[in-house]
MARLUMPA-193838 format. One record per atom (N, C-alpha, C): residue number from 1; x negated, y, z negated. Coordinates in Angstrom, 3 decimals. Layout:
// residues N
<NUM,<X,Y,Z>>
...
This chain:
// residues 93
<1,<0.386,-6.750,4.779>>
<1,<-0.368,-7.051,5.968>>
<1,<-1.803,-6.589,5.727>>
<2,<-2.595,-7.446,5.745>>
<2,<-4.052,-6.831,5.387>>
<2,<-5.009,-7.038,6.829>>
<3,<-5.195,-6.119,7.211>>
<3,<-6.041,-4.829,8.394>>
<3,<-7.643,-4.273,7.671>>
<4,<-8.468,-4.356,8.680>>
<4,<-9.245,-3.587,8.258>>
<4,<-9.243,-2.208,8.733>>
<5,<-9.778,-1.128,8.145>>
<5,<-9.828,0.320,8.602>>
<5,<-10.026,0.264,10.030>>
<6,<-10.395,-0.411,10.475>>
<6,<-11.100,0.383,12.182>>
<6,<-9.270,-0.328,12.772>>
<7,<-9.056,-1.780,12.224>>
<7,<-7.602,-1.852,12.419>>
<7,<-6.598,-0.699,12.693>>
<8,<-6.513,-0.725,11.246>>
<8,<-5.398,0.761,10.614>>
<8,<-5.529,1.592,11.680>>
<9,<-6.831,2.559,11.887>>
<9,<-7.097,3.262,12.799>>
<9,<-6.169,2.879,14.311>>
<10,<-6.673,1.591,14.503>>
<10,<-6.101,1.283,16.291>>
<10,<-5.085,1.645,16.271>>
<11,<-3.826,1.116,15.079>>
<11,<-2.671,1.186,14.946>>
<11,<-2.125,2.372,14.895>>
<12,<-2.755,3.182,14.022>>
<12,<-2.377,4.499,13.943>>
<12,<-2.631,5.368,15.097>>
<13,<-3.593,5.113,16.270>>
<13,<-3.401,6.016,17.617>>
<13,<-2.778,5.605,18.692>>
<14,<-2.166,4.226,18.294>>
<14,<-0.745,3.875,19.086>>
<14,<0.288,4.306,18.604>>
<15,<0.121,3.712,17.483>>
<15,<1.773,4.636,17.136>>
<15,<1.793,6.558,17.529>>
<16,<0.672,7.174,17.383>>
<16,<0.901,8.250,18.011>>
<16,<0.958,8.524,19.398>>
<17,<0.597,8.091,20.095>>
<17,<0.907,7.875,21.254>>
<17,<1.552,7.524,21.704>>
<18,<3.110,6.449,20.719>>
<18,<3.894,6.597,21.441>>
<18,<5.180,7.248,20.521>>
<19,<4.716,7.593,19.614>>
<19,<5.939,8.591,18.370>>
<19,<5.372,10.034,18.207>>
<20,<4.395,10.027,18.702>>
<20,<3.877,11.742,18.828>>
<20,<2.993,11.524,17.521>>
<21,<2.407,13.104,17.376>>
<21,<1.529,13.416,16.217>>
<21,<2.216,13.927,15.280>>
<22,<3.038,14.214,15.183>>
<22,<4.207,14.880,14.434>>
<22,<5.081,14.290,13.651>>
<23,<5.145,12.946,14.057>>
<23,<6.063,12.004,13.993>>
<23,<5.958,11.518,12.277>>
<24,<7.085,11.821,11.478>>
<24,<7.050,11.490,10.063>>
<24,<6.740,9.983,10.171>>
<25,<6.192,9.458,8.407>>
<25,<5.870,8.229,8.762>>
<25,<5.674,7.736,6.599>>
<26,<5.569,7.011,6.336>>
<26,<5.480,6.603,4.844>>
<26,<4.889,5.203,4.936>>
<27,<3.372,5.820,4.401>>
<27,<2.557,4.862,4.247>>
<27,<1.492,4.621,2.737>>
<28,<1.022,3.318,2.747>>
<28,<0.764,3.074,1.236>>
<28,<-0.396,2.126,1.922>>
<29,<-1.822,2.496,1.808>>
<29,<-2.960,2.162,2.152>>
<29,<-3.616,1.610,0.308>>
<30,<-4.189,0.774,0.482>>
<30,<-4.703,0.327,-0.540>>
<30,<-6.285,-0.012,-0.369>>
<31,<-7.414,0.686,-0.441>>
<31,<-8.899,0.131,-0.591>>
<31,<-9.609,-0.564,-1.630>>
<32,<-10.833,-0.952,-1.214>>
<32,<-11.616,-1.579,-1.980>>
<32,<-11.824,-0.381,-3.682>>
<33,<-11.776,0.896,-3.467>>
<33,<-11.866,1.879,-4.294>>
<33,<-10.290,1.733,-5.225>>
<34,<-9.179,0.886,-5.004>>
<34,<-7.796,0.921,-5.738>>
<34,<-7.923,-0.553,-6.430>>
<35,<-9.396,-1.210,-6.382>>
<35,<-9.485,-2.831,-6.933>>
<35,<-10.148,-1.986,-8.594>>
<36,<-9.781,-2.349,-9.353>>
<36,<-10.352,-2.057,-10.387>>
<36,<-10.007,-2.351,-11.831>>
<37,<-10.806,-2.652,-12.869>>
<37,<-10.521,-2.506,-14.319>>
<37,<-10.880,-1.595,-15.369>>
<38,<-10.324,-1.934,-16.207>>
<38,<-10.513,-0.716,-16.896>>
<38,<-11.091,-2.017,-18.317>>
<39,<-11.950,-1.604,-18.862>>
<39,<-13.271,-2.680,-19.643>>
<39,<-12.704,-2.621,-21.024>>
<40,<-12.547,-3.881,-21.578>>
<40,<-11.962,-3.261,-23.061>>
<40,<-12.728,-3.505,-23.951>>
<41,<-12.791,-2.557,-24.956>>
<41,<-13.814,-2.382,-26.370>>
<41,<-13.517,-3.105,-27.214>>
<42,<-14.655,-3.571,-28.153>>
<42,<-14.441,-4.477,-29.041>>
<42,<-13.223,-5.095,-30.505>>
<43,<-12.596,-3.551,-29.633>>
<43,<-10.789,-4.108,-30.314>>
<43,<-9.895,-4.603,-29.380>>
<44,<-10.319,-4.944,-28.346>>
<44,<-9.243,-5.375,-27.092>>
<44,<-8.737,-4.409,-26.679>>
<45,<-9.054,-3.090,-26.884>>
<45,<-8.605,-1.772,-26.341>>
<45,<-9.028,-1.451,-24.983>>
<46,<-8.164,-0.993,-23.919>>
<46,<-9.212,-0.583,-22.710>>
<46,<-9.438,0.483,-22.950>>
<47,<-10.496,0.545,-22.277>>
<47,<-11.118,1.990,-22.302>>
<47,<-10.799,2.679,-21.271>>
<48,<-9.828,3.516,-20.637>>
<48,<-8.920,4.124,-19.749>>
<48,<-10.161,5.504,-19.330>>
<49,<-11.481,5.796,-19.675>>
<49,<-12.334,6.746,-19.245>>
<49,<-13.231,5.975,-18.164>>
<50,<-13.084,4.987,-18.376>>
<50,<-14.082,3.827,-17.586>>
<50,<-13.579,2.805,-16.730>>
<51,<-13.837,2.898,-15.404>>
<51,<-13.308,2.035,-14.460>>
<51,<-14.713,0.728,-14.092>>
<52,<-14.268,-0.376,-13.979>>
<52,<-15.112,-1.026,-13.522>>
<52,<-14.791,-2.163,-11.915>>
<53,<-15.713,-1.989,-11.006>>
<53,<-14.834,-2.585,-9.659>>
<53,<-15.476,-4.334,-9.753>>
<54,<-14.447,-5.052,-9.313>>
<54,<-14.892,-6.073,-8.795>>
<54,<-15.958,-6.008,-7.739>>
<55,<-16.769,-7.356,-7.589>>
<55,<-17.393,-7.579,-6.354>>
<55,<-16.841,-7.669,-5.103>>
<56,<-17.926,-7.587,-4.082>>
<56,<-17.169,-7.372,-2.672>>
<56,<-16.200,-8.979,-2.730>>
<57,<-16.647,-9.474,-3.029>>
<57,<-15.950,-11.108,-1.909>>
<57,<-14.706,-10.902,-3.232>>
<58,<-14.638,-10.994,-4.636>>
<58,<-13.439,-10.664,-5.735>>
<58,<-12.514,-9.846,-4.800>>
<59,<-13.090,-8.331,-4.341>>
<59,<-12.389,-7.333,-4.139>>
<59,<-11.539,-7.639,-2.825>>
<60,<-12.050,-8.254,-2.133>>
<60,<-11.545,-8.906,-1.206>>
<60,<-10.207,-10.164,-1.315>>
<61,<-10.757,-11.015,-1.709>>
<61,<-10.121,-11.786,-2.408>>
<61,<-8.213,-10.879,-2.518>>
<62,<-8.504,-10.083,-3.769>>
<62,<-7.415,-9.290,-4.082>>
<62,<-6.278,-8.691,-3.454>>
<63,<-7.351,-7.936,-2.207>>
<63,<-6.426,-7.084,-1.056>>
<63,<-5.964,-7.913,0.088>>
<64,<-6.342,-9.155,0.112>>
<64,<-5.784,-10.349,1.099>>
<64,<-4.550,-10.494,0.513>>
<65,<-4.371,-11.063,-0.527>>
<65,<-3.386,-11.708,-1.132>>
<65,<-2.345,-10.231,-1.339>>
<66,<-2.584,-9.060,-1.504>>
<66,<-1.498,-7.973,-1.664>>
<66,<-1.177,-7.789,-0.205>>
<67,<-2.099,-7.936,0.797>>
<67,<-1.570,-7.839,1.992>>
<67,<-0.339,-8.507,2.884>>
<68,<-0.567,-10.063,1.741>>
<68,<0.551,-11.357,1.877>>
<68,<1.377,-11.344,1.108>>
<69,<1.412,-10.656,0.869>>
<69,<2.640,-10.286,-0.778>>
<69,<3.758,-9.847,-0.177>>
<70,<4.924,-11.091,0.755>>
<70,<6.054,-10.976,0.704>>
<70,<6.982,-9.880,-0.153>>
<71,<6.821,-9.961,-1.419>>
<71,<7.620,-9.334,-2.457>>
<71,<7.725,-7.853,-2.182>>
<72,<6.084,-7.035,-1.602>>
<72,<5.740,-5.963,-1.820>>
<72,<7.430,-5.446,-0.316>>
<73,<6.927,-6.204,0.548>>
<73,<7.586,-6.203,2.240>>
<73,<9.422,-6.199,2.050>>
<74,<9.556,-7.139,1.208>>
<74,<11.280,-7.394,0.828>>
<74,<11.463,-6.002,-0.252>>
<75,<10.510,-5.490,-0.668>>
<75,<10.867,-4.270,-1.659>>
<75,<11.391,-3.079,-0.526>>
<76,<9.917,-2.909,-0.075>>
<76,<10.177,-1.873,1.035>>
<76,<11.530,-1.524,1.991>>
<77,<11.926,-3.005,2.332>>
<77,<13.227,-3.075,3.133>>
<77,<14.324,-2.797,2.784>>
<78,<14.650,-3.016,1.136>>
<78,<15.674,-3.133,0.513>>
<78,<15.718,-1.649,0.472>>
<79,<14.609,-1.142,0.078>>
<79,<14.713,0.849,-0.132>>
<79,<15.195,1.655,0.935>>
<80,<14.200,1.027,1.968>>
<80,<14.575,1.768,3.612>>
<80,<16.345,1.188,3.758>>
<81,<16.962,0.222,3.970>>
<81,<18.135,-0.049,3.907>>
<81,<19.038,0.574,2.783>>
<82,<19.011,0.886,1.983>>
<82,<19.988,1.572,0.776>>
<82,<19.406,3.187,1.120>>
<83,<18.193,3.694,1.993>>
<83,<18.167,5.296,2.323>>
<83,<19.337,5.343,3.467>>
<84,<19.153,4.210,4.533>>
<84,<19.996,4.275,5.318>>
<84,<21.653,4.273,5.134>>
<85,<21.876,3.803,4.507>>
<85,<23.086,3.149,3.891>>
<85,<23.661,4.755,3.488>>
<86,<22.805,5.193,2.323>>
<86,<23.166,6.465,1.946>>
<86,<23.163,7.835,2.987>>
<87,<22.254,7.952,4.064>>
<87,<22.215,9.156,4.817>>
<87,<23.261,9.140,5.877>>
<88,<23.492,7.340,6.166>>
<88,<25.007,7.251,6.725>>
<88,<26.516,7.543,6.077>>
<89,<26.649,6.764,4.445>>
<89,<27.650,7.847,3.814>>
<89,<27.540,9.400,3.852>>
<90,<26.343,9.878,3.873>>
<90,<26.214,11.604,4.025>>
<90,<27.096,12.217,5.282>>
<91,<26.444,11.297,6.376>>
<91,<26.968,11.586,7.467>>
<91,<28.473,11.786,7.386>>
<92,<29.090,10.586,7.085>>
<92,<30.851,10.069,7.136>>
<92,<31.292,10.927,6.176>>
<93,<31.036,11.601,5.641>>
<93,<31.799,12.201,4.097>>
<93,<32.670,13.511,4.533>>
């Protein structure tokens, strides 16, 4: 789901407001600062000391499409469902 910060923000002082401040939560924020390459030297090597960022409208570009990234959403579910799955065998045992 791609939000901008002042978004995120709205969202995040509803949900406290109505799950408290306290309220556990597992989240995975991705910025314009997580768009990046790493430049490779004239052996096709990257150079892993050196980051280089895309442009704004590239960088953009990027975090739209991870925001629509079905795959990322069906991952998440499958995990949260097999924690559940398991803290309910905990329970029954």
């Amino acid at each position: 789901m791609y939000r901008t910060l002042s978004n995120l923000r709205d969202s995040v002082n509803r949900m406290i407001e109505q799950q408290g401040e306290n309220a556990p939560v597992a989240a995975f924020v991705f910025t314009k600062e997580d768009v990046f390459f790493y430049p490779e030297d004239e052996n096709g090597i990257e150079d892993l000391d050196t980051q280089e960022h895309l442009n704004s409208d590239d960088t953009d570009e990027v975090l739209l499409e991870l925001g629509s990234c079905d795959y990322i959403y069906e991952q998440v579910f499958e995990i949260i469902g097999d924690e559940v799955r398991r803290v309910r065998n905990k329970v029954s045992a």
